[in-house]
C-alpha positions as CSV (number, residue, x, y, z in Angstrom):
1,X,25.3,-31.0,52.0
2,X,23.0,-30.0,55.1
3,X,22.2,-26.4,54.5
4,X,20.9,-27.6,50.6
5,X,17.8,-29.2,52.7
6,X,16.9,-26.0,54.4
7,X,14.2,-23.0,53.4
8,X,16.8,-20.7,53.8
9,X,20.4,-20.5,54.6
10,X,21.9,-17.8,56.1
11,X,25.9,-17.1,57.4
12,X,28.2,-14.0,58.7
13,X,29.6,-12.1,55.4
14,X,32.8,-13.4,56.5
15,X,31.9,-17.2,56.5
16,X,33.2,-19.5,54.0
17,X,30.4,-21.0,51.6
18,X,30.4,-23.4,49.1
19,X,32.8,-26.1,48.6
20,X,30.3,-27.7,46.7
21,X,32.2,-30.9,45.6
22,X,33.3,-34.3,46.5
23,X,37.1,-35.3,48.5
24,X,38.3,-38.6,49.3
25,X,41.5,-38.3,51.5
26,X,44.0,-41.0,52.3
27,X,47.7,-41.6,52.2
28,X,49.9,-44.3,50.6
29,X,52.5,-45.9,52.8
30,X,54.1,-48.4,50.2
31,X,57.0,-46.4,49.6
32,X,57.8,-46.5,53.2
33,X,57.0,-49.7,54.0
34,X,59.9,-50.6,51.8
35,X,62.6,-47.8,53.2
36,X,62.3,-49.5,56.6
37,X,62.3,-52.8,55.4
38,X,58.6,-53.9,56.2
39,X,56.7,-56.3,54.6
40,X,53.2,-56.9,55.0
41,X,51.3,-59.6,55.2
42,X,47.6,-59.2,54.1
43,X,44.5,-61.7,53.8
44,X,40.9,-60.9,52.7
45,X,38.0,-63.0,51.6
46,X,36.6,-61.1,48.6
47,X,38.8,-59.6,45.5
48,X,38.1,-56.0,46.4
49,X,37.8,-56.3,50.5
50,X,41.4,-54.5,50.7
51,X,40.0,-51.5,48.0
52,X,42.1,-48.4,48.5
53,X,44.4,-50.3,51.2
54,X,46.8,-47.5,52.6
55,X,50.1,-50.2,52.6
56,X,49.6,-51.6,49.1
57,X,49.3,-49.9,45.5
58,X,46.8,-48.5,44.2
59,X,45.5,-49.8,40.9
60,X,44.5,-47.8,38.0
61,X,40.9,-50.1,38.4
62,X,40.5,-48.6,42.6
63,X,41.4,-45.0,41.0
64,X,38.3,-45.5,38.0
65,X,36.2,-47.3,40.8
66,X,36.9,-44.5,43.2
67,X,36.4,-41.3,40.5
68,X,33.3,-43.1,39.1
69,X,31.7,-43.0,42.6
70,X,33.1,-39.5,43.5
71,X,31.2,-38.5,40.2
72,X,27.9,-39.6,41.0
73,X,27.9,-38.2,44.7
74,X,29.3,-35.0,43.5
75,X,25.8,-35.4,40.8
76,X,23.6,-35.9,43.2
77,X,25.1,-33.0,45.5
78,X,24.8,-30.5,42.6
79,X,21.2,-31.8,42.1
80,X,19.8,-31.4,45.8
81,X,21.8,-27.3,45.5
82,X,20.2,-26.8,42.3
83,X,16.7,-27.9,43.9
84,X,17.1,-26.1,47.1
85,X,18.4,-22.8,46.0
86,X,15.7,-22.7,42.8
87,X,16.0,-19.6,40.9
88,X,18.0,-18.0,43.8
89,X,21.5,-19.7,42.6
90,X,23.5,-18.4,39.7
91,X,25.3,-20.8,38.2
92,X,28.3,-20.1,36.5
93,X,31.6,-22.5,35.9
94,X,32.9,-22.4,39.1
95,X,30.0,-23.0,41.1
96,X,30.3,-26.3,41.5
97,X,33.8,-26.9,40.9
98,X,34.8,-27.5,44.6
99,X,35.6,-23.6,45.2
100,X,33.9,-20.9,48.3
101,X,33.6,-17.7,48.8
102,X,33.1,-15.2,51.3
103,X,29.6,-14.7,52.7
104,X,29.1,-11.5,50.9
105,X,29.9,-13.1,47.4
106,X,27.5,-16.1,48.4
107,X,25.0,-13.6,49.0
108,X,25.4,-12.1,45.8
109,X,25.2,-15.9,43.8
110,X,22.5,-17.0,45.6
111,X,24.4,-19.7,47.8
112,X,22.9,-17.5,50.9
113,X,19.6,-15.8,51.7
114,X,20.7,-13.4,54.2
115,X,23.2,-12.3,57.0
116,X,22.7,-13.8,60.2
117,X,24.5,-15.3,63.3
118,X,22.5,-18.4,65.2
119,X,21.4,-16.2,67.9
120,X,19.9,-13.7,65.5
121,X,18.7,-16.6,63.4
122,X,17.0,-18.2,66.8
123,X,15.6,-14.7,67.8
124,X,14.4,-13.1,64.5
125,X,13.8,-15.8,62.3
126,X,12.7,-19.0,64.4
127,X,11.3,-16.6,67.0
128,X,12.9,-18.3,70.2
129,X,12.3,-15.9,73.1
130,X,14.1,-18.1,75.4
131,X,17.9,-18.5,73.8
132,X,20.6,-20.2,76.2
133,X,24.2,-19.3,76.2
134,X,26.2,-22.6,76.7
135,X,29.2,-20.8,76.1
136,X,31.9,-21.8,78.9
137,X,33.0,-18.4,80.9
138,X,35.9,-19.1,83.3
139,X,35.3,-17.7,86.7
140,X,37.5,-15.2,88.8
141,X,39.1,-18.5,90.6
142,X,39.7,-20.3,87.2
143,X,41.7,-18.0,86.4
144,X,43.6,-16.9,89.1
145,X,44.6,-20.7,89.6
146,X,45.4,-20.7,85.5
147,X,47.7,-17.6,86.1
148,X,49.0,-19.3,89.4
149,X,50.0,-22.7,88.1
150,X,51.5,-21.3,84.8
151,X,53.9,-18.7,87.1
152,X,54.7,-22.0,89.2
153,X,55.8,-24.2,86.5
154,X,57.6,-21.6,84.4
155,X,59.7,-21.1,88.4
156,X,60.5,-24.6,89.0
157,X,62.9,-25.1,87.4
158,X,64.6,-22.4,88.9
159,X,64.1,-22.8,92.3
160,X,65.2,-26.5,91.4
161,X,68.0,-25.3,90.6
162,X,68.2,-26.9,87.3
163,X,68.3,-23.6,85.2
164,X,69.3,-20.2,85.7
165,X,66.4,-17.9,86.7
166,X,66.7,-13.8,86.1
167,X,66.9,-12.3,90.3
């Protein structure tokens, strides 16, 4: 929903893009409540304060309620693509039905602008001379001690005496 705010989006041909849909996630633990012989004791001001409550049923009016609201974000989603991506997006049925596709194939729909990874984005497009690498290198000692304490543990137990070792 981030990138539809943007001038122009760009990802690696083998990114994932799209998705463009609405998921609610959550699991039901009624049915095992009752196989271990639980029972539950729940209190709530207001009728709907335990809505979609993980350790009681579901009712067919949470399911409407819920689809109802998963309908109108999923609207307003496909609005803000449709707005950001302008005559660049072709729409077809499976647009927005939840699916992605590679970068190449968003290139080619107009999900995507261009190929581009951040630091070519920050260079070439933003224009940032100065770019800093935050990514974590271990050093020489890092990794000797690594190395070192894995050989220990795998030989404790040998020289414990508490499993045969290969001499």
């Amino acid at each position: 929903y981030v990138a539809v705010g943007a001038d122009e989006i760009y990802a690696s041909p083998a990114s994932m893009v799209g998705s463009i849909g609405v998921l609610y996630n959550g699991f039901g633990f009624v049915d095992a409540l009752q196989k271990l012989g639980i029972s539950r004791r729940l209190q709530t001001s207001g009728v709907n304060k335990a809505f979609l409550d993980p350790f009681s049923p579901t009712t067919e009016f949470q399911k409407e309620k819920l689809q109802t609201m998963l309908d109108i974000v999923h609207k307003q989603f496909i609005t803000r693509v449709k707005e950001g991506r302008g005559n660049r997006l072709h729409v077809d049925d499976e647009t927005f039905s939840g699916l992605f596709w590679t970068g190449e194939q968003a290139l080619a729909n107009g999900l995507i602008d261009g190929y581009a990874s951040s630091g070519q984005l920050a260079r070439e497009v933003i224009k940032i001379t100065d770019i800093v690498d935050y990514t974590y290198k271990q050093n020489v000692f890092d990794r000797l001690t690594k190395n070192l304490g894995t050989a220990m543990a795998d030989e404790l137990p040998v020289i414990l005496g508490m499993k045969p070792g290969l001499r």
